[in-house]
C-alpha positions as CSV (number, residue, x, y, z in Angstrom):
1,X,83.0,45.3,-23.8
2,X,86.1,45.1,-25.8
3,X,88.6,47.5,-27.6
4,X,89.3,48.2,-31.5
5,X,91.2,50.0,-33.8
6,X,90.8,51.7,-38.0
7,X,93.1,52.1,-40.2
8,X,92.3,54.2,-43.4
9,X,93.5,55.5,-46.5
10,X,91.9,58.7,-48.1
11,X,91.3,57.8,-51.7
12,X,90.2,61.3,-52.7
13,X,88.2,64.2,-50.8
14,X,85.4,61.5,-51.0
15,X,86.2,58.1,-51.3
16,X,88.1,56.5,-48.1
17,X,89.0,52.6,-47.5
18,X,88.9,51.1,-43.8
19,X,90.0,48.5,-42.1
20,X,88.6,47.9,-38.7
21,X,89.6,45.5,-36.1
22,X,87.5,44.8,-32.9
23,X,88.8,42.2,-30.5
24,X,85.6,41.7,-27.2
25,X,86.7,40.5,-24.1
26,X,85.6,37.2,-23.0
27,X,83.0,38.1,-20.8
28,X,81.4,40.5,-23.3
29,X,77.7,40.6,-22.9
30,X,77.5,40.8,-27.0
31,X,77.9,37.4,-26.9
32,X,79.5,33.8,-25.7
33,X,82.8,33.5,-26.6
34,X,83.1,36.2,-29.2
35,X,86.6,37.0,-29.6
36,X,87.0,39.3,-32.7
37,X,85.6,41.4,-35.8
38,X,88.0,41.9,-39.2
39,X,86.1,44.4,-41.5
40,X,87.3,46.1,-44.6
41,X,85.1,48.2,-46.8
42,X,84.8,52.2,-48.5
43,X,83.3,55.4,-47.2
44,X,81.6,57.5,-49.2
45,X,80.7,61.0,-48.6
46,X,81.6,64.8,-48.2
47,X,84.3,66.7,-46.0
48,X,83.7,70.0,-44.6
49,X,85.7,72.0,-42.7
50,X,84.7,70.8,-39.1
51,X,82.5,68.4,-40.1
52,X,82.2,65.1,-42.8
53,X,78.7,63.3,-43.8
54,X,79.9,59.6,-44.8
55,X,78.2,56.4,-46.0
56,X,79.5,53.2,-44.7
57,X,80.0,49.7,-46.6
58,X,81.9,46.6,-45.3
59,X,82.0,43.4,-45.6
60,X,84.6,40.7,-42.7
61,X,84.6,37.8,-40.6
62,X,83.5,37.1,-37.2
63,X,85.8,34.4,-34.8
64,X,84.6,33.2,-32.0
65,X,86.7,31.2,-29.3
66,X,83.0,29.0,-29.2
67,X,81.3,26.7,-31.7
68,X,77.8,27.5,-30.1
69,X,76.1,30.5,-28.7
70,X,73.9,29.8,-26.0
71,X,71.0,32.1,-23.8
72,X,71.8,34.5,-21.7
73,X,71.5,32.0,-18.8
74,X,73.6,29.3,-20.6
75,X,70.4,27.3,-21.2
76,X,68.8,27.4,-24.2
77,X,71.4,26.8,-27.7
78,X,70.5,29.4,-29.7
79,X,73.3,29.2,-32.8
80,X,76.3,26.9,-34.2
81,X,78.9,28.9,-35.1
82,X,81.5,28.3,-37.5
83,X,85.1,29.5,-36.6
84,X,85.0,32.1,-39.3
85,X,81.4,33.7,-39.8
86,X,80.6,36.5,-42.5
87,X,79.7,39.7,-41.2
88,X,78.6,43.5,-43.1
89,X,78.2,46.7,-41.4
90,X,76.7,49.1,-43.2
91,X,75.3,52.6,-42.1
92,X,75.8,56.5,-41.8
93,X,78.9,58.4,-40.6
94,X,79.4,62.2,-39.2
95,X,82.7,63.3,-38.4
96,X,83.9,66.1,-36.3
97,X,86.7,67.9,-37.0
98,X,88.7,69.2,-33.8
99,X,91.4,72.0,-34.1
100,X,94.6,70.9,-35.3
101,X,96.1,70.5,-32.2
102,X,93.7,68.2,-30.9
103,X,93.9,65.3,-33.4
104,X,93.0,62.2,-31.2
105,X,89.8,60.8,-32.2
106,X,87.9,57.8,-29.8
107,X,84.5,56.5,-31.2
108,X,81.4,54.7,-28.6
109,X,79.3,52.3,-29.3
110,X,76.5,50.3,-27.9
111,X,75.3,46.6,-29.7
């Protein structure tokens, strides 16, 4: 569990850059000590007038508070981690458009 924010820039009608911040909180179930997500990358795709079809690329850095990720039960090592791991997330978008005068967009996920 944890909370995250974007910040974009439209390019043109197609071409958008993001950057997207997730911080997890330290009992997070994702994993042992993960602390927080830095991406940056482009989406690609078409705006309609309620909806938009996007494809995602980006590229960031993992940091974890830990240099080793362990089981579930705390057992078994399973990974060393550096302080600052490479990370990509790529994928599909769809966008809904509200009305105008309901503008605030909030986005779930499950890992």
């Amino acid at each position: 569990m944890g909370i995250g924010g974007r910040i974009g820039y439209t390019v043109n009608e197609r071409v958008a850059l993001e950057m997207v911040v997730n911080s997890f909180f330290p009992d997070s179930r994702i994993a042992d000590g993960w602390e927080s997500q830095w991406l940056w990358g482009a989406k690609v795709g078409r705006r309609f007038t309620r909806v938009g079809f996007f494809t995602k690329a980006r590229i960031g850095l993992l940091s974890f508070t830990k240099d080793l990720l362990t089981s579930a039960d705390g057992a078994v090592p399973v990974a060393r981690l550096d302080p600052g791991n490479f990370t990509a997330d790529v994928g599909g978008i769809l966008e809904i458009h509200p009305p105008e005068r309901n503008r605030l967009l909030c986005a779930l996920r499950r890992w």
